[in-house]
C-alpha positions as CSV (number, residue, x, y, z in Angstrom):
1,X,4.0,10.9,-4.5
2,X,2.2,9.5,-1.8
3,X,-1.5,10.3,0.2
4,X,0.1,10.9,3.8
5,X,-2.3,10.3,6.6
6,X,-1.3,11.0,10.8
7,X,-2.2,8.8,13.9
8,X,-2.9,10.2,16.7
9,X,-3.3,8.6,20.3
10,X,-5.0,10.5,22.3
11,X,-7.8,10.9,25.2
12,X,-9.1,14.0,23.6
13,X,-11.9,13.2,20.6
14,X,-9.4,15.7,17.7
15,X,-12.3,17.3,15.4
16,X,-9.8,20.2,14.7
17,X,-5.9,20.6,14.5
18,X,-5.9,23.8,15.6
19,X,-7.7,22.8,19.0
20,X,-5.2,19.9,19.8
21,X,-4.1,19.5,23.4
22,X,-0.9,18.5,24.0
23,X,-1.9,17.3,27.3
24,X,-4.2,14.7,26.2
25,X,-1.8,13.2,23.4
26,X,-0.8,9.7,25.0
27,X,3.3,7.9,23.6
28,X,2.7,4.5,22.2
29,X,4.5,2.2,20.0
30,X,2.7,2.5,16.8
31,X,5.4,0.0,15.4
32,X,5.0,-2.4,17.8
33,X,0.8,-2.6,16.8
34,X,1.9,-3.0,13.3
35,X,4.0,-6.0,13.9
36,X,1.4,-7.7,15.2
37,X,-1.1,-6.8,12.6
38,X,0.8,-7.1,9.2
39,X,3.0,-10.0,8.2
40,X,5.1,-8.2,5.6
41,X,6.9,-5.4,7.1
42,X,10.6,-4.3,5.7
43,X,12.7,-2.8,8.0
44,X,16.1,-0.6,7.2
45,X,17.4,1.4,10.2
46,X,14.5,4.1,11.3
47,X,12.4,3.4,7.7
48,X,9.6,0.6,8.1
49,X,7.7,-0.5,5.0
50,X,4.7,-2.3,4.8
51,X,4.1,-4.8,1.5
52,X,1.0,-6.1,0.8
53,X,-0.4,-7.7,-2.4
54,X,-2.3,-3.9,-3.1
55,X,-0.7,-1.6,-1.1
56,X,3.0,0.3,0.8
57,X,2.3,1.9,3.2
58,X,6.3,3.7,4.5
59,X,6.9,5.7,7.9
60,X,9.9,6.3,9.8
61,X,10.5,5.1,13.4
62,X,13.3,5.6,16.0
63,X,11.8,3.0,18.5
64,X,10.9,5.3,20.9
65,X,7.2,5.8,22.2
66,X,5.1,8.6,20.3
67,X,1.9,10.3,20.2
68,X,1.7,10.9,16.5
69,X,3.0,9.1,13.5
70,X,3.2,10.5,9.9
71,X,2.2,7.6,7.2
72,X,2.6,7.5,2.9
73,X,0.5,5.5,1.6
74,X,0.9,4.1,-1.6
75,X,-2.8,2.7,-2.8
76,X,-6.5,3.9,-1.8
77,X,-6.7,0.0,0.3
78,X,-3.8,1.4,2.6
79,X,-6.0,3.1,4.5
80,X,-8.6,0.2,5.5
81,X,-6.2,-1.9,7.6
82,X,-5.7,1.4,9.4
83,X,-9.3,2.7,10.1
84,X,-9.8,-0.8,11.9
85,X,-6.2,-0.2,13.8
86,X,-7.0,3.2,14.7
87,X,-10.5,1.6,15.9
88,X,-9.0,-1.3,18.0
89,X,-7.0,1.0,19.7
90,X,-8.6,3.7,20.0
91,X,-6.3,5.7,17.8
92,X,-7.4,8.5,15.4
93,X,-6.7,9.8,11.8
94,X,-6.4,13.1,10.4
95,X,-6.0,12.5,6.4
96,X,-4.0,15.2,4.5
97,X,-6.4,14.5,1.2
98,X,-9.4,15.6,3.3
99,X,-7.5,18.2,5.4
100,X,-9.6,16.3,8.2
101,X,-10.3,13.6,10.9
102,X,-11.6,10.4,9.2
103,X,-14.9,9.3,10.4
104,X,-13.8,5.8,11.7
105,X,-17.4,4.6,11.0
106,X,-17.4,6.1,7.7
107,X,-14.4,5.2,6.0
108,X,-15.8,5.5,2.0
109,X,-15.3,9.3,3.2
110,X,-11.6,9.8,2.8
111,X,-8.8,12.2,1.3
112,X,-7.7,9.5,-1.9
113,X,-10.3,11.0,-4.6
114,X,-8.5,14.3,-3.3
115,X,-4.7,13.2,-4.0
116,X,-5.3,11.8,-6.9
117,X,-6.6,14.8,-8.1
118,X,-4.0,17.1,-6.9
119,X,-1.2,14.3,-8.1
120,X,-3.2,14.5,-11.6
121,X,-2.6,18.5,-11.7
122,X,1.2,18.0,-10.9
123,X,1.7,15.0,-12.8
124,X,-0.7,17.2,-15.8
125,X,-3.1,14.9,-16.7
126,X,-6.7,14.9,-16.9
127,X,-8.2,13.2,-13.7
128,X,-10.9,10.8,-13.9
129,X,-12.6,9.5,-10.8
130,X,-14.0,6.2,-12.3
């Protein structure tokens, strides 16, 4: 199983799904970003996955422009590389652990304590957070 996070571009500061505008959501090529930033990136048709010494991070891309991407991330480090990403270009992150934005400027507080919980529960075992 993986922690899923989304990328959003958009004018509008997103504190709350609900309150999204369309309007303001802006298409760029995440892809293209993530070729420049990460040297090990496996490609197979629409699937693209990143390989790094301590994390996979896997989405799916048809090449076209978007607003939004959905990422799995395999490993709590995934999310570092893009928290400074999201900050250099202006991009934002709504983490499905948290249920909420990330706090670019806070990025200790994220959703991977939360998955790993919830994947302890499905997988039944005891979690421990140490």
């Amino acid at each position: 199983m993986s922690w899923d996070v989304v990328l959003f571009n958009s004018r509008q500061k997103i504190t709350d799904l609900a309150d999204v505008d369309e309007k303001q959501l802006l298409p760029v090529s995440f892809s293209k970003a993530f070729k420049k930033y990460f040297k090990n990136i496996i490609t197979d048709g629409d699937h693209h996955e990143i390989k790094e010494d301590d994390f996979t991070i896997d989405y799916f891309d048809d090449g076209e422009p978007s607003s939004t991407l959905m990422l799995n991330l395999y490993g709590e480090s995934a999310i570092y590389p893009l928290i400074d990403l999201a900050i250099k270009n202006n991009w934002q992150i709504f983490d499905t652990g948290l249920g909420d934005m990330i706090d670019l400027g806070n990025s200790s507080k994220n959703g991977y304590q939360n998955f790993q919980a919830y994947l302890n529960i499905v997988l039944n075992k005891p979690f421990n957070s140490n």
